[in-house]
TINU-415516 format. One record per residue (C-alpha): residue in one letter; x, y, z. Coordinates in nm, 3 decimals. Layout:
<sites>
@rest->A; c1->X; c2->Y; c3->Z
...
</sites>
This chain:
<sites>
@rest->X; c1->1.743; c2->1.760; c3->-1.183
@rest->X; c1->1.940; c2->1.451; c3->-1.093
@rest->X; c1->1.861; c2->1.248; c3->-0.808
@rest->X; c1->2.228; c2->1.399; c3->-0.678
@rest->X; c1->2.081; c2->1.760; c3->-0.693
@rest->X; c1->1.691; c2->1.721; c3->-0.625
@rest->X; c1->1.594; c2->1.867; c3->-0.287
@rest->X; c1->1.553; c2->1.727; c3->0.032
@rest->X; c1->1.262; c2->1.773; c3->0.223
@rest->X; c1->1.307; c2->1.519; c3->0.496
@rest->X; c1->1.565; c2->1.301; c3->0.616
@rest->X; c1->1.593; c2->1.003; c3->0.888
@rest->X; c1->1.879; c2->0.805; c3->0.942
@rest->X; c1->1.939; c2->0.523; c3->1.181
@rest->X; c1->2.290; c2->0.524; c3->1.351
@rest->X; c1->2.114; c2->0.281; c3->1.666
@rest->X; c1->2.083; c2->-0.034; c3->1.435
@rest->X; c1->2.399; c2->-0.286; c3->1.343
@rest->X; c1->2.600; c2->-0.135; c3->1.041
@rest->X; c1->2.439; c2->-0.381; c3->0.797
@rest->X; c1->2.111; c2->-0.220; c3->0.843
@rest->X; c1->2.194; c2->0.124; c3->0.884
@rest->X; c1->1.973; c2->0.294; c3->0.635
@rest->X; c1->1.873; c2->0.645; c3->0.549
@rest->X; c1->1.572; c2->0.746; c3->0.405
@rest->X; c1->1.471; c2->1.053; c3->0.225
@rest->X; c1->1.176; c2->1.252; c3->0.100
@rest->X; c1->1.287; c2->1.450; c3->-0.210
@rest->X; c1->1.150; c2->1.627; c3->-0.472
@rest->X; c1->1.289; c2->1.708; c3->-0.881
@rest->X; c1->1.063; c2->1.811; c3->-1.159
@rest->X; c1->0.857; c2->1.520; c3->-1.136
@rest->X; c1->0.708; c2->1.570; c3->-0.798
@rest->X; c1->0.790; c2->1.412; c3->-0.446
@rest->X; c1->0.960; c2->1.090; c3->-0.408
@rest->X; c1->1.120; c2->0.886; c3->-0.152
@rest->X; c1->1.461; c2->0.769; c3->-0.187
@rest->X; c1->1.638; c2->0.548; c3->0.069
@rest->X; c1->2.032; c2->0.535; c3->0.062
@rest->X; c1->2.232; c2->0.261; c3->0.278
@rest->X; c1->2.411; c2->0.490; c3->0.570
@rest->X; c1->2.729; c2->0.212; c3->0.564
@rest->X; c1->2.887; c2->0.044; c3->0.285
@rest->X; c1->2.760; c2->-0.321; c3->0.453
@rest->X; c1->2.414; c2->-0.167; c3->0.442
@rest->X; c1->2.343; c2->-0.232; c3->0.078
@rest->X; c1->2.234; c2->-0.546; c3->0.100
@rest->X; c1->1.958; c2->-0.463; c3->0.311
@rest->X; c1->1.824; c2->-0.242; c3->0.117
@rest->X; c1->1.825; c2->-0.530; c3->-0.187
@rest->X; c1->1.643; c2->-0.719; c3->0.041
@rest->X; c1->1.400; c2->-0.449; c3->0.101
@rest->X; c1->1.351; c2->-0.384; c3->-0.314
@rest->X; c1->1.305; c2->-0.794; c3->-0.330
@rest->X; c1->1.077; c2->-0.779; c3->-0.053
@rest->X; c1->0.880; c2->-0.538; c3->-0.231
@rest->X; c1->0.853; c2->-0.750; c3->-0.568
@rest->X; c1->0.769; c2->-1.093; c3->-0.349
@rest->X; c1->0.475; c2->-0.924; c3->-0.168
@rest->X; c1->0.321; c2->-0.750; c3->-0.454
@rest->X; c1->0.056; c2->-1.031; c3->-0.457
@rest->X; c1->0.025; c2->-1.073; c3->-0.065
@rest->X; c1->-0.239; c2->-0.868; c3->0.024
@rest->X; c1->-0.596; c2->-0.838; c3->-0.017
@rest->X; c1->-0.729; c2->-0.534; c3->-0.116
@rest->X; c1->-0.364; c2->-0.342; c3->-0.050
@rest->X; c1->-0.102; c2->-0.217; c3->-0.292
@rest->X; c1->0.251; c2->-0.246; c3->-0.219
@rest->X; c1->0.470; c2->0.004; c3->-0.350
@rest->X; c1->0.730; c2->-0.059; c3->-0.555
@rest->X; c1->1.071; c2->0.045; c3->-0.631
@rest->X; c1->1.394; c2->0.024; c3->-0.834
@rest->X; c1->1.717; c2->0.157; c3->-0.835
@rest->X; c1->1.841; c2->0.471; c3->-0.915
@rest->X; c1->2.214; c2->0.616; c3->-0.886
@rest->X; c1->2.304; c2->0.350; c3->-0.611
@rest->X; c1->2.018; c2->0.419; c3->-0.382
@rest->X; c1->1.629; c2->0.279; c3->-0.395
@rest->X; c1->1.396; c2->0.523; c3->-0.486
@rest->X; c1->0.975; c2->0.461; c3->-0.417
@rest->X; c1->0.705; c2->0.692; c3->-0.485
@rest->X; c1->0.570; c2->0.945; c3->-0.282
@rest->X; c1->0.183; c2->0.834; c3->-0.129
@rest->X; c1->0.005; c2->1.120; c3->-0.015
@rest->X; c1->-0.293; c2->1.054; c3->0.222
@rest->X; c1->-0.321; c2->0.922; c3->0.558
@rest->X; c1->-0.203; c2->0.656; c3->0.755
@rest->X; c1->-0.396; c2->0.436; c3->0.910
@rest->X; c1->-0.274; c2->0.525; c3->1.295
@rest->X; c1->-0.365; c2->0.887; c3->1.206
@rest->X; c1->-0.717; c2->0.765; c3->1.145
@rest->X; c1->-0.734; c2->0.657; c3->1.575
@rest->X; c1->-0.800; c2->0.949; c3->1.803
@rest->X; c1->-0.788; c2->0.760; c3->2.094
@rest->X; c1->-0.817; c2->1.094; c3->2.328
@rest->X; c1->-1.194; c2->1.127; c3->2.196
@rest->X; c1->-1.357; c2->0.765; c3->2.189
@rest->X; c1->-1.447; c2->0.556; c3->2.477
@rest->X; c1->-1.308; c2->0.201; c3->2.486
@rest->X; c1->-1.537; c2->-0.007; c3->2.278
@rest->X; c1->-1.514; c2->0.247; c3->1.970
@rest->X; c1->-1.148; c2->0.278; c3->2.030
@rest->X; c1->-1.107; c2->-0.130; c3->2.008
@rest->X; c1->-1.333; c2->-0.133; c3->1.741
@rest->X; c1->-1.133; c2->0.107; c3->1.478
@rest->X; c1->-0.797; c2->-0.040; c3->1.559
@rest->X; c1->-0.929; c2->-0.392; c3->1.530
@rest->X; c1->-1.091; c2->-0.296; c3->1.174
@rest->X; c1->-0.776; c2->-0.182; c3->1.091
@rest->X; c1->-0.542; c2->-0.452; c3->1.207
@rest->X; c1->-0.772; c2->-0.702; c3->1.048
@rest->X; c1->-0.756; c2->-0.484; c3->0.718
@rest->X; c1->-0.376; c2->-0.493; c3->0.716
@rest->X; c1->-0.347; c2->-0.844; c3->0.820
@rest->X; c1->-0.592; c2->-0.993; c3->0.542
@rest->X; c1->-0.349; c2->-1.158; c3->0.316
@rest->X; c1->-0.418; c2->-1.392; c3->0.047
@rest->X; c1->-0.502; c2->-1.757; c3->0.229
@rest->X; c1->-0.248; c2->-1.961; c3->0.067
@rest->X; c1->0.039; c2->-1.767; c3->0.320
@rest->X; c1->-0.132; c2->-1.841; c3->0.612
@rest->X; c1->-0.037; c2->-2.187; c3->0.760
@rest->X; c1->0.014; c2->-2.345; c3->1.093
@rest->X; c1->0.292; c2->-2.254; c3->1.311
@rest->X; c1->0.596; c2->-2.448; c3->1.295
@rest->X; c1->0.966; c2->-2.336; c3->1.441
@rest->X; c1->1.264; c2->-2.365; c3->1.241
@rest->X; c1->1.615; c2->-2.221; c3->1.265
@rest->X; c1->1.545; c2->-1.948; c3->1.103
@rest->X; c1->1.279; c2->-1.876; c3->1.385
@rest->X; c1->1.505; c2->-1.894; c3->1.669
@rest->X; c1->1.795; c2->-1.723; c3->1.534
@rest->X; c1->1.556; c2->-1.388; c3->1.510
@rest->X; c1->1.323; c2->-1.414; c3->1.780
@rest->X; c1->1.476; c2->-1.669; c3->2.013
@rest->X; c1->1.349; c2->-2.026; c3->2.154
@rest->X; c1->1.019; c2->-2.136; c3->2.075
@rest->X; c1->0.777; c2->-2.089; c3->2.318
@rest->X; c1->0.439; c2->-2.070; c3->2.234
@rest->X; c1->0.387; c2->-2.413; c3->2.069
@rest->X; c1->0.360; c2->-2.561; c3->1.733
@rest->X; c1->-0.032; c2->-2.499; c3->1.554
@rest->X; c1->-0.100; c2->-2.141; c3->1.625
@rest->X; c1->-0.212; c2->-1.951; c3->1.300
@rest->X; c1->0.123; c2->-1.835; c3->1.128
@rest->X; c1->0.185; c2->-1.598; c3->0.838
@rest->X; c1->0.480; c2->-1.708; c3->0.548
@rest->X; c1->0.612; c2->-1.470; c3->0.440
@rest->X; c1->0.564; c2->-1.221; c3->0.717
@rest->X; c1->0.564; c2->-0.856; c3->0.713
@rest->X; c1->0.645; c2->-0.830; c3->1.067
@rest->X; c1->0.662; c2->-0.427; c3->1.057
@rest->X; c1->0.264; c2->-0.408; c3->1.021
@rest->X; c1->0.235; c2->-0.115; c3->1.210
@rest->X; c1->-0.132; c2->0.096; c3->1.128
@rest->X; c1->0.149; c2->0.392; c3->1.060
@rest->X; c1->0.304; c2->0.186; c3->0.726
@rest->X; c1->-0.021; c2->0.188; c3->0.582
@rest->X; c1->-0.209; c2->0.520; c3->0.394
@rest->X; c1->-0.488; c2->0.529; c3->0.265
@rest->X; c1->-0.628; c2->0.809; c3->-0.056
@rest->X; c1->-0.865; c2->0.820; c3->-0.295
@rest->X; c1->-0.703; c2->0.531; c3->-0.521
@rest->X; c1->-0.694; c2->0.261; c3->-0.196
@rest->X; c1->-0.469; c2->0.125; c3->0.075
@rest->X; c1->-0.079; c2->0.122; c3->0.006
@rest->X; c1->0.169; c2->-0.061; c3->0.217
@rest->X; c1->0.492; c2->0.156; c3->0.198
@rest->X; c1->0.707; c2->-0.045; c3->0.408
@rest->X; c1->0.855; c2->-0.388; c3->0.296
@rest->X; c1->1.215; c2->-0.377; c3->0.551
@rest->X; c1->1.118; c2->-0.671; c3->0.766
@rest->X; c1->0.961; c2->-0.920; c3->0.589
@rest->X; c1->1.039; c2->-1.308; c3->0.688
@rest->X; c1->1.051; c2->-1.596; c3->0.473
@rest->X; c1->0.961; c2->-1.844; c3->0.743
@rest->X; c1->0.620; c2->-1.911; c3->0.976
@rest->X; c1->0.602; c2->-1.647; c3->1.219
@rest->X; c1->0.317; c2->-1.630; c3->1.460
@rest->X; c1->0.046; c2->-1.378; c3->1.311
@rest->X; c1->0.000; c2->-1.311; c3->1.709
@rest->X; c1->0.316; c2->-1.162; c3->1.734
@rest->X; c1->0.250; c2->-0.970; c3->1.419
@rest->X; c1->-0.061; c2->-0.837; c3->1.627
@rest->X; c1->0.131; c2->-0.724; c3->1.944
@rest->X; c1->0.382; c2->-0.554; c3->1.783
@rest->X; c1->0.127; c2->-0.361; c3->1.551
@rest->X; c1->-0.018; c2->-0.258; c3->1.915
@rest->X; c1->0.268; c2->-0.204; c3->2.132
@rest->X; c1->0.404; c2->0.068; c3->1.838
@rest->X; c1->0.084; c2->0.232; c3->1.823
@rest->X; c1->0.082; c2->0.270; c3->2.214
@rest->X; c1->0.439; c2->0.388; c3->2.223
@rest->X; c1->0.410; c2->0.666; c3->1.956
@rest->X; c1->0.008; c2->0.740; c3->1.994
@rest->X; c1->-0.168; c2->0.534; c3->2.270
@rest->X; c1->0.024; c2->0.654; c3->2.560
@rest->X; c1->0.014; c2->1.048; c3->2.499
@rest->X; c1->-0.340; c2->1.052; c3->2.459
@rest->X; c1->-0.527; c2->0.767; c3->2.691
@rest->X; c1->-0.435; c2->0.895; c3->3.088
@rest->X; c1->-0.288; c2->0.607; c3->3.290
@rest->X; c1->-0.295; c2->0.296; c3->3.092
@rest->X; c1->-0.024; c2->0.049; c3->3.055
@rest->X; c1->0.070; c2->-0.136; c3->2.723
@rest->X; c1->-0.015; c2->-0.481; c3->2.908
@rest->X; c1->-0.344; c2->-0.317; c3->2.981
@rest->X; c1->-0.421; c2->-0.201; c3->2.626
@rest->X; c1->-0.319; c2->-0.548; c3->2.525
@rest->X; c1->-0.564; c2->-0.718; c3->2.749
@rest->X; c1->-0.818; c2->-0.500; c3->2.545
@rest->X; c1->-0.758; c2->-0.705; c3->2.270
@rest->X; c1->-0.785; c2->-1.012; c3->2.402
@rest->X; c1->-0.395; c2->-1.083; c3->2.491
@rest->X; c1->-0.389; c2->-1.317; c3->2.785
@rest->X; c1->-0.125; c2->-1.229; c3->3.100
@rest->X; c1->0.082; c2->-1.527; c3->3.029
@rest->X; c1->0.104; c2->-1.484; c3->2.656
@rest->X; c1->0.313; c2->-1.125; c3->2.684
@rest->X; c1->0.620; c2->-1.183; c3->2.836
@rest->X; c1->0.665; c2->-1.430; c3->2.541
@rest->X; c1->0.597; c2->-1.168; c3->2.283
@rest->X; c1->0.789; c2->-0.906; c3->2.471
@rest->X; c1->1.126; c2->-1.197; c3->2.472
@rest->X; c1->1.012; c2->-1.213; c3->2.073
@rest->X; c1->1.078; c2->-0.858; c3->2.065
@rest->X; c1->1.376; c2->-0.829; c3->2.244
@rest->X; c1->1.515; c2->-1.047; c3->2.023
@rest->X; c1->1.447; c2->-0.889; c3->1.745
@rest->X; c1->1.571; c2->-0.563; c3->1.855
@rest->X; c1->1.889; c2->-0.777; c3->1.900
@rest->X; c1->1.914; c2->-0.866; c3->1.584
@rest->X; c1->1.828; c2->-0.530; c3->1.445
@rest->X; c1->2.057; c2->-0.315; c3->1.647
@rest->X; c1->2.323; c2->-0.542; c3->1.803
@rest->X; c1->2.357; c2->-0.788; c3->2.034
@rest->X; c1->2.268; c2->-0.646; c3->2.375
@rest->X; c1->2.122; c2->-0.379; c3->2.169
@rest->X; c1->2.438; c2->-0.219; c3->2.197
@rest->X; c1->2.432; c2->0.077; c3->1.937
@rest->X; c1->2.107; c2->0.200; c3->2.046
@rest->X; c1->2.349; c2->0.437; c3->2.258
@rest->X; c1->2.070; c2->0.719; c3->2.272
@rest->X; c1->1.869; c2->0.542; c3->2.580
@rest->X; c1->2.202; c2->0.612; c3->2.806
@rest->X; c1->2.058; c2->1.006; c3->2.763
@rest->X; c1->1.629; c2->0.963; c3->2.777
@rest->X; c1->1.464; c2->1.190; c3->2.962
@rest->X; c1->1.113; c2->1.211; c3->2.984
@rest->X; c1->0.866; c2->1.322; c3->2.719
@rest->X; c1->0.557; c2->1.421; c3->2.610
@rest->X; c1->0.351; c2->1.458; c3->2.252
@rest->X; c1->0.404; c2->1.754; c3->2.111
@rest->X; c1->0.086; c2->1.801; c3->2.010
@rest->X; c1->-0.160; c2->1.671; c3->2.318
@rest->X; c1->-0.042; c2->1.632; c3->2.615
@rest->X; c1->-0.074; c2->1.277; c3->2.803
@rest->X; c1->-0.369; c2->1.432; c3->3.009
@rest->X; c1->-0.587; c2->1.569; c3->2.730
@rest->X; c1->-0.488; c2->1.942; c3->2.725
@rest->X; c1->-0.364; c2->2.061; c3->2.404
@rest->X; c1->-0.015; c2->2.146; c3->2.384
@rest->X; c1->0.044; c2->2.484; c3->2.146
@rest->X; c1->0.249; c2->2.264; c3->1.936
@rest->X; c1->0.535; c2->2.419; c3->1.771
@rest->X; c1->0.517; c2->2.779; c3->1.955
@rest->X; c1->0.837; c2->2.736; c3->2.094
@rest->X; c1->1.024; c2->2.786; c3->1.778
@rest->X; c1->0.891; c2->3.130; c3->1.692
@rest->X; c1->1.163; c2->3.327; c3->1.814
@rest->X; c1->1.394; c2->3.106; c3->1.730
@rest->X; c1->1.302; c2->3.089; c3->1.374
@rest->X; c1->1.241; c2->3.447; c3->1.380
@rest->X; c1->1.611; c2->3.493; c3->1.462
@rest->X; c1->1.743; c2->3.251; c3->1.200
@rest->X; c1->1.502; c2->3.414; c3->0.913
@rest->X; c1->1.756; c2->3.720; c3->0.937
@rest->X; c1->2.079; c2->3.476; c3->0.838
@rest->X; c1->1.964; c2->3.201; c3->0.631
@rest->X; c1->1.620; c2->3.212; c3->0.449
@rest->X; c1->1.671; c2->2.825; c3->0.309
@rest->X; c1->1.681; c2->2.742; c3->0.728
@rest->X; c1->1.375; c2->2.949; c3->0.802
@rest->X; c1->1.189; c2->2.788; c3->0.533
@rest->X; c1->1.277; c2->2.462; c3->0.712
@rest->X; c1->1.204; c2->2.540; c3->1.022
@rest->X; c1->0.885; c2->2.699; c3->0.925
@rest->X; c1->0.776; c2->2.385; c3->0.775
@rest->X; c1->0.861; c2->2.164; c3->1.043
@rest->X; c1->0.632; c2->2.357; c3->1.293
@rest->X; c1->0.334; c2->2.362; c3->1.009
@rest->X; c1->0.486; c2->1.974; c3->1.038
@rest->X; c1->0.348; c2->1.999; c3->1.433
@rest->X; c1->0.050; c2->2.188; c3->1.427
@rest->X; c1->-0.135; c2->2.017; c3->1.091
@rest->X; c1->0.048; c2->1.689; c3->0.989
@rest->X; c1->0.375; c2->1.651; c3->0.784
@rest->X; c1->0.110; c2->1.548; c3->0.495
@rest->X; c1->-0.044; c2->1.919; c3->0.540
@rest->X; c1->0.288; c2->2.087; c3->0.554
@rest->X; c1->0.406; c2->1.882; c3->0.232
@rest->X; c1->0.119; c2->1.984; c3->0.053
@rest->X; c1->0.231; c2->2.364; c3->0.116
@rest->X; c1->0.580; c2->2.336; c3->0.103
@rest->X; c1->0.616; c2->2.575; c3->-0.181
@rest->X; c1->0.446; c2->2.857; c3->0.091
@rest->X; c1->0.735; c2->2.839; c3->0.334
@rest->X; c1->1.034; c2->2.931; c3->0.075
</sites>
């Protein structure tokens, strides 16, 4: 089976970002097992994803204690393995722990995933380079700074098995000092957005930060950082990110924002029950994506082979 004809278990593509990073990444499977390919989504694209396969060689000896996957190649798209296991977000149930033990596990972790070998860390200095990504200096020269930087050190691009820790994500990775603060908050403010929020009632990202010892004054700084970034990732003005013209509001599929568990996938019964009489590859799908909801895409993955 030819990475043209292996199956495709899972796709995401990323139409908000600027052409030159529109990417789309796949989880596929041939004869050899599960594997994930990415593929760039635009002709202008492919140089991003050379950065991301360089990225991946220069950091193989950043970390302490972590493995960073590799990748090469294949049939004009980049193709990684497949790590089974958990991530490191999926580790946090916020919804059950009281404050201290909820700081405590995401600080172990943050400090786990930020524990890179000592000659990269050096004191903050700006530089062009800086400023053209994350805007005008404003936080001072001296604070600790990481270079290189993987500045997409969210818990969630980290899992963990039997043989260790893996970093699967090398996209955003900066060749100049960044401030390993800013590295922090955006760690946090993604694991608020996708976990945090829909499982802690009435908190605030500002107040979660404060939790880890993020001063008032410090966040709109970060928060200009990010904006910035986001600007440079999907336009200027963040123009292609076209979908937040139609948000409505949400919550998590599988606990609600108050504590009461959702019956996470139930919805699709009938639906999939009507499908299953015109297109068994579709109900196989669709069968796996609720397993997907109600146990964890790693569960469902596991058992694909029982929904076809």
């Amino acid at each position: 089976m030819s990475e043209q004809t292996c199956r495709v278990l899972y796709a995401k593509y990323n139409p908000t970002r600027s052409p030159d990073f529109r990417v789309t990444t796949e989880i596929c499977e041939d004869e050899g097992g599960l594997f994930v390919r990415k593929r760039a989504g635009e002709s202008a694209a492919r140089a991003h994803l050379e950065r991301i396969r360089e990225n991946s060689e220069r950091l193989r000896d950043y970390y302490d204690g972590i493995q960073v996957i590799s990748c090469e190649w294949a049939d004009g798209s980049l193709r990684f393995p497949y790590i089974a296991g958990q991530n490191l977000a999926e580790q946090i149930d916020a919804e059950h722990l009281d404050r201290e033990r909820f700081v405590a596990q995401v600080n172990e972790r943050l400090e786990r995933v930020l524990h890179v070998q000592q000659r990269f860390v050096t004191p903050f200095r700006p530089s062009p380079e800086f400023e053209a990504m994350f805007g005008r200096n404003e936080l001072g020269e001296d604070v600790p700074a990481l270079n290189p930087v993987n500045i997409d050190s969210q818990l969630s691009n980290f899992i963990e098995n039997e043989s260790g820790l893996y970093c699967i994500d090398c996209e955003w990775v900066c060749h100049f000092p960044v401030p390993l603060d800013y590295v922090r908050y955006r760690a946090l403010r993604y694991l608020y957005r996708n976990q945090v929020q829909h499982q802690i009632k009435d908190i605030g990202l500002e107040e979660m930060l404060g939790w880890f010892g993020f001063q008032t004054q410090q966040i709109p700084i970060f928060q200009n950082m990010e904006r910035c970034f986001l600007q440079h990732v999907h336009g200027e003005g963040c123009k292609y990110i076209y979908t937040e013209r139609y948000r409505k509001p949400s919550v998590s599929l599988s606990k609600s924002r108050f504590g009461r568990r959702a019956n996470p996938g139930g919805r699709l019964t009938e639906g999939i029950k009507r499908i299953a009489r015109h297109n068994k590859t579709m109900y196989g799908v669709l069968r796996m994506a609720q397993a997907a909801l109600r146990q964890g895409p790693g569960y469902a993955l596991r058992n694909r082979k029982a929904f076809f």
